[in-house]
N, C-alpha and C positions, 0 to 999 in steps of 0.2 A: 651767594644771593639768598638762599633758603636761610642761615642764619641771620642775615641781618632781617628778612620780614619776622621770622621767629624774634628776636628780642621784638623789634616795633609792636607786636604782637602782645608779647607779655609786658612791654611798657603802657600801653593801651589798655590791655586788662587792668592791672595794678594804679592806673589812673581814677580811671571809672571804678574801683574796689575801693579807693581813698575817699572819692566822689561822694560813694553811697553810705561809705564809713563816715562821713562828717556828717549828711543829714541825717543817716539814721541816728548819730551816736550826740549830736553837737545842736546843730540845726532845730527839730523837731522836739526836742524835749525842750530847749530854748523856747520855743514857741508856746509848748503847753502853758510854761511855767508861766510865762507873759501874761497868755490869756486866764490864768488861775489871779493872778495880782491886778490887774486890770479889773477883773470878775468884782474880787475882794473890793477895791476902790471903790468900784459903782456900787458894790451893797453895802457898801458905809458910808455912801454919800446921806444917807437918811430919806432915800427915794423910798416909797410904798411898792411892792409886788402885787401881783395878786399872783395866785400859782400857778398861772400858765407862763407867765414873765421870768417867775424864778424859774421855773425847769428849763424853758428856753435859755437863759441867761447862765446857769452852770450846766445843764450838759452841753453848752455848750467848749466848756471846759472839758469835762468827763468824755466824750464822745472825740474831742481833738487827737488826732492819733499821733502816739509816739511808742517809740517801744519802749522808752525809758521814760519815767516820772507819775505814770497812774495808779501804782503804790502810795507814791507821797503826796499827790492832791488829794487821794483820798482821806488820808490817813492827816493830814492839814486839817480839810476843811471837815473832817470831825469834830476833829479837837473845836474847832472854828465854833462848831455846833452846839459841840456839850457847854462851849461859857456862855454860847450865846441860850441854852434853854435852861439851866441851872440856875440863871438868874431869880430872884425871888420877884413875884408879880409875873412875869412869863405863864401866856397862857398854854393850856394842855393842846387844845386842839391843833397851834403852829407848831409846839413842841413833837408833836403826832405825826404833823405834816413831813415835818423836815427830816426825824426818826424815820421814818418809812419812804422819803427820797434817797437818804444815803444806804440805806440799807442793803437795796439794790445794787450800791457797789462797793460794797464790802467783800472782800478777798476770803472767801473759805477754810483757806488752807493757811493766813495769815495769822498768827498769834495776837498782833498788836489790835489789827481788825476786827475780830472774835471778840476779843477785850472791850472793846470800844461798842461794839453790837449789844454786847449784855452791861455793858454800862448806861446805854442810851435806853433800852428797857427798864434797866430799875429804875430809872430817873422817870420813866411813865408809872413804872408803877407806883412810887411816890407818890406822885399826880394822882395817880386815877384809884389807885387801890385795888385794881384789877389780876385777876389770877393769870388769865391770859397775857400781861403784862410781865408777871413774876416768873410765870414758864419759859417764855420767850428769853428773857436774859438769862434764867439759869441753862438751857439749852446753848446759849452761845457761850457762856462760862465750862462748858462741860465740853464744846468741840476744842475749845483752847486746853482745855484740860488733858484731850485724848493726844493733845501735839508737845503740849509740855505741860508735863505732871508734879514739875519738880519749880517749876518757874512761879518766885513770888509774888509777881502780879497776879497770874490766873489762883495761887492759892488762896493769895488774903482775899482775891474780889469774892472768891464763894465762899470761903468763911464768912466776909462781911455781910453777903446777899441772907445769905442762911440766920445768921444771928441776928438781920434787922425784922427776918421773917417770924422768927420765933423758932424755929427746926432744930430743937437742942440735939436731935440724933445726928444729924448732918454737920452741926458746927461741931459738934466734939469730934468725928469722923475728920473733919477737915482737919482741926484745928492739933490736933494727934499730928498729923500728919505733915501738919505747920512747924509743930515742935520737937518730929524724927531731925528735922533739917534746921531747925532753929532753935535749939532747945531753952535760948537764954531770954526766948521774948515772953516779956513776964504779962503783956495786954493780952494774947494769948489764952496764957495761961490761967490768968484771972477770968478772962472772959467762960471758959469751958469747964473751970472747977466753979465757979460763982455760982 
């Protein structure tokens, strides 16, 4: 008698364990993603925001919980961001706005995130010409740096941040160091003997 309620027992657990494995793992991030491409749809309908409409309107995205997928809508709708502010005629201030909406969730300890943090700063600083601009991206060039030193996005982006700055002590520092691991790249090399 005791074993047959023991298995019903661990059949019951192992039901409800499948249960919660499919929303947490299936379900839920299914949903996120939904509401990220829906999101996308309605803001390329060519409807105007003002910015209370857009923050409502993606976090509600960002705030949707799942355990799995707020890596990649982040790390999406950046990219989403940077074509849409990169564009030529794009003004600084929405450029500003939407830089300092996603900023807030960008992942710390994310390589890709870090990259995309200090690539959306130099694109203000472009814009504005502002130091507080330039520090801000090489800060976040610099946290990708302390996670991977060796990794050629986070190199070239601080070489390129440093050489468009004028920092010849910084691009050759870099770019040295571009060429321990790269020795054959001759834009490099021209760049920091030039």
């Amino acid at each position: 008698m005791y074993k047959i309620l023991l298995k019903q027992f661990i059949i019951i657990i192992f039901i409800i364990l499948t249960i919660i494995g499919i929303v947490l793992g299936a379900i839920l991030p299914w949903g996120k993603a939904q509401a990220y491409i829906n999101t996308l749809t309605d803001m390329q309908s060519g409807r105007t925001y003002t910015a209370e409409q857009f923050e409502n309107q993606v976090g509600g995205v960002f705030n949707f919980y799942s355990p799995i997928g707020q890596e990649e809508v982040v790390k999406f709708f950046s990219s989403d961001i940077l074509g849409v502010i990169t564009q030529s005629g794009f003004q600084e201030p929405t450029a500003r706005f939407l830089v300092n909406y996603i900023d807030k969730y960008l992942f710390n300890n994310n390589v890709r995130h870090l990259i995309m943090g200090g690539v959306f700063n130099e694109t203000l600083w472009r814009f504005s010409g502002s130091e507080e601009d330039y520090k801000k991206s090489e800060e976040y060039f610099k946290k990708a740096y302390t996670i991977g030193p060796n990794l050629p996005p986070v190199l070239y982006n601080l070489f390129d941040l440093y050489r468009l700055k004028g920092d010849k002590e910084n691009t050759e520092k870099i770019g040295e160091e571009i060429l321990n691991y790269w020795p054959d790249d001759s834009n490099v090399r021209k760049a920091i003997e030039g």
